[in-house]
C-alpha positions in Angstrom: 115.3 139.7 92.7 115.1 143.0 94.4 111.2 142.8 94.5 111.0 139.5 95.6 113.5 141.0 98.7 111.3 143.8 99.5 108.6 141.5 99.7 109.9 139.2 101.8 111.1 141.4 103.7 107.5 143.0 104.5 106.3 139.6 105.4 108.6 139.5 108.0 108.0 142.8 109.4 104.0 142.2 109.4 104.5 138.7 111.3 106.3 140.0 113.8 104.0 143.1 114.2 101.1 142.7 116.8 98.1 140.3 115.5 95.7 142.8 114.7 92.6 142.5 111.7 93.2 146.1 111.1 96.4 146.5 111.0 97.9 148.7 108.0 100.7 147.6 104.9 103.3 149.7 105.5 102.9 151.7 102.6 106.6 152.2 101.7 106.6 148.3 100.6 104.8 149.9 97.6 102.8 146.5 97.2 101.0 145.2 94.2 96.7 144.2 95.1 97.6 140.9 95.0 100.9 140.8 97.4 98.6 143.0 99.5 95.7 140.3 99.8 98.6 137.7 100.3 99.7 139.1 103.1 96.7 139.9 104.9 95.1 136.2 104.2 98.4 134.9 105.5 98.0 137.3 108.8 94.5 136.4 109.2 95.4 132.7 109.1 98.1 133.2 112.0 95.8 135.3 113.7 92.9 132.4 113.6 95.6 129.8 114.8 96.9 131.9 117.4 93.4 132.3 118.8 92.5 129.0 118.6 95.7 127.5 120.6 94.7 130.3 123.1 90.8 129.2 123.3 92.3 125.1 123.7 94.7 126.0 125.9 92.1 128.4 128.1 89.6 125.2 127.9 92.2 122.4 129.3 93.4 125.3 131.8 89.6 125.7 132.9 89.2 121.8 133.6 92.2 119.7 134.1 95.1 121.3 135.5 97.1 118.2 135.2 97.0 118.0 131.7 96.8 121.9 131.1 100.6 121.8 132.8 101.8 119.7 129.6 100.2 121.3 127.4 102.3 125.1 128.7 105.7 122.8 128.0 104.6 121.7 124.6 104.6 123.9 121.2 100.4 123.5 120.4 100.1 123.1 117.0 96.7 123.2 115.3 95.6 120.3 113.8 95.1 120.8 109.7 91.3 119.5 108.8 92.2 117.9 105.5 89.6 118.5 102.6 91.4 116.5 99.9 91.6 113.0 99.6 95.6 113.2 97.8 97.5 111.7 100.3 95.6 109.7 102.0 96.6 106.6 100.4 100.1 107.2 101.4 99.5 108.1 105.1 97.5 105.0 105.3 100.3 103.0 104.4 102.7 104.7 106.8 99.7 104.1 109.5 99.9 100.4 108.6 103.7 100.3 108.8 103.7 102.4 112.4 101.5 99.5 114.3 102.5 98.9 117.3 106.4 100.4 116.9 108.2 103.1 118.5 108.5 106.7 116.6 111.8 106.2 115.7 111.4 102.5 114.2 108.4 103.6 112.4 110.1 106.9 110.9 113.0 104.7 109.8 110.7 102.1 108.0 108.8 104.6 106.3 111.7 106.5 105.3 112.7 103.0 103.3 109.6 102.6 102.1 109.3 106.2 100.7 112.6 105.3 98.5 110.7 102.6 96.4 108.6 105.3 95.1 111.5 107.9 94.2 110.4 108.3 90.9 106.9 107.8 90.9 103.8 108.5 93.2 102.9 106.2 96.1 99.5 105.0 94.8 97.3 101.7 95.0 98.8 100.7 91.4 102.6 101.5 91.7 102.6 99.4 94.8 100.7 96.4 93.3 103.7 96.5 90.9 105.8 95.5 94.3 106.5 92.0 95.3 106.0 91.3 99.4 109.3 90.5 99.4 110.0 94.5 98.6 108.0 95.5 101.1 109.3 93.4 103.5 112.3 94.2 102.6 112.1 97.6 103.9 111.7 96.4 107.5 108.1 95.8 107.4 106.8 92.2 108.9 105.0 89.8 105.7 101.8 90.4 108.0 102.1 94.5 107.2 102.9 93.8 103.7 99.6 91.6 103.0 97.8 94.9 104.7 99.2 98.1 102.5 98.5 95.1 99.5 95.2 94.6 100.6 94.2 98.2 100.7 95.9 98.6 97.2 93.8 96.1 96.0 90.9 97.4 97.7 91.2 101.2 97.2 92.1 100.5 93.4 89.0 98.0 93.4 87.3 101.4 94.5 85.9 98.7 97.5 87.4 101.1 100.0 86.6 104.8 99.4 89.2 107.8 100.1 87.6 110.6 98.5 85.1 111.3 100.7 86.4 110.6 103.5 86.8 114.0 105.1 83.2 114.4 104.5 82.2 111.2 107.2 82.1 111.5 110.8 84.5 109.7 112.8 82.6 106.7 113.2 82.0 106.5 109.6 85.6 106.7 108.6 87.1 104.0 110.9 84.2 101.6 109.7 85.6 102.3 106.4 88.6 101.8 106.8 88.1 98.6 108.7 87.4 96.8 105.4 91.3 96.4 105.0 93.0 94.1 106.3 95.1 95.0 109.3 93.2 98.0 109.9 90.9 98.5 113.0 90.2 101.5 115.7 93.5 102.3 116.4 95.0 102.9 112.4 91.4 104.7 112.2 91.8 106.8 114.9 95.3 107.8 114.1 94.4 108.4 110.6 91.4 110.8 112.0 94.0 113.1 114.3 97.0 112.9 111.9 95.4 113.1 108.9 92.0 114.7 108.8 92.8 116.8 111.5 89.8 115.8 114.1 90.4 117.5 117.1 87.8 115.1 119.4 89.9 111.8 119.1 91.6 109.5 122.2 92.7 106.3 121.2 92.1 103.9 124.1 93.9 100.8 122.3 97.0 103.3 122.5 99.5 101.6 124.9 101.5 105.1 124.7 98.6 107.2 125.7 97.4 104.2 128.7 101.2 104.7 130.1 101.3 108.9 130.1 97.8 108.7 132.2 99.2 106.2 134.5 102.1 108.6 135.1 100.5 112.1 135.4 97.3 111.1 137.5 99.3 108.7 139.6 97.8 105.3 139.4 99.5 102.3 140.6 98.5 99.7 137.7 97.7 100.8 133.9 94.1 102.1 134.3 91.2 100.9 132.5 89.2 102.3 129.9 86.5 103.2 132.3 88.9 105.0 134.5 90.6 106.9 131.5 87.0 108.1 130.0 86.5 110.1 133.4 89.3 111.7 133.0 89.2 112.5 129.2 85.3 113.0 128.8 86.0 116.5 130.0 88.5 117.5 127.3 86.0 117.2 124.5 85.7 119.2 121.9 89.6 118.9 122.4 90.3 115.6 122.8 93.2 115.1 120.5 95.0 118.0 121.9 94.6 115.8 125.5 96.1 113.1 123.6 98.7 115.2 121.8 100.0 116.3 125.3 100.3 112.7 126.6 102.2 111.2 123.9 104.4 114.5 124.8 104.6 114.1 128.7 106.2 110.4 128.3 109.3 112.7 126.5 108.8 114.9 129.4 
């Protein structure tokens, strides 16, 4: 227990110690190799974020002031690129149930929806065992019950392909996806942000993210997709960090 302790507490003291590749263990921590190389990967990986957030937040600052004013009020996360295909059933099923509802509807429906699985995995055959009367039990419409039983059947069927999705580009994924049911551009494009961590995504079938440009660049009626795509164009590669920020200025 006293190890553990001292080890902790080193992690703590290197994290809050300037971001620096070179930096030195302290050597009093007495560390094992391996608690060493832990503690440097994890420093180089917080050093790497930290760098990043600064070069996304130097690009938005650099070409859109409006947005770049968001973004300063907003804790920037960046985005994890997925490389395995374990969850991905289960987010796409929580994609399917978050159509065209609020966060907090959404979070409450999946949160039902996660207790039919409490003890056993959310996968294409445990929810086959489910009648659409369960699932719609939960709060889900019949509609978004047929979906998540369509891409069981499909994913299971092996018709619809998880595993390699991380290795498709984005229009790849969304037309794979769009062999289920109830899926289209928008469940695709939430799935790339959310899930595979694309950071060049903007949804423009997202109601949310029409209203937060109508807001911050002052336009009178809900702007088109022609007049949103001049404003966004210029955020690539960092186009989901744009979007990120809108979805955050409506809370604003």
């Amino acid at each position: 227990m006293g190890r553990e302790i001292i080890v902790i507490q080193g992690y703590s003291r290197l994290f809050k110690s300037n971001l620096s590749k070179s930096s030195i263990i302290p050597r009093f921590l007495d560390l094992s190799t391996s608690e060493v190389e832990y503690i440097q990967s994890r420093r180089l990986s917080r050093l790497n974020k930290f760098m990043k957030v600064k070069k996304i937040k130097s690009h938005f600052k650099r070409i859109d002031p409006v947005i770049y004013k968001v973004i300063l009020k907003m804790k920037l996360e960046v985005l994890v690129q997925s490389k395995s295909s374990s969850g991905h059933f289960s987010k796409l099923c929580k994609e399917i149930i978050g159509q065209q509802l609020g966060s907090k509807s959404a979070r409450a429906i999946v949160k039902r929806f996660d207790k039919l699985f409490t003890s056993k995995k959310i996968s294409p055959e445990n929810v086959l065992t489910l009648s659409d009367k369960d699932l719609r039990n939960v709060g889900m419409s019949w509609s978004k019950a047929s979906y998540i039983k369509d891409l069981s059947e499909k994913v299971k069927s092996k018709k619809v392909k998880l595993n390699n999705l991380h290795k498709l580009g984005d229009e790849q994924v969304i037309e794979e996806l769009s062999k289920v049911k109830g899926i289209g551009p928008w469940t695709g494009e939430m799935f790339l942000i959310f899930t595979l961590g694309r950071e060049d995504i903007f949804s423009h079938g997202d109601y949310g993210l029409k209203r937060a440009v109508q807001k911050l660049y002052g336009f009178k009626d809900t702007p088109n997709e022609k007049q949103i795509n001049k404003i966004v164009k210029k955020w690539s590669p960092y186009k989901s960090y744009g979007s990120l920020a809108l979805w955050r200025s409506i809370d604003i």
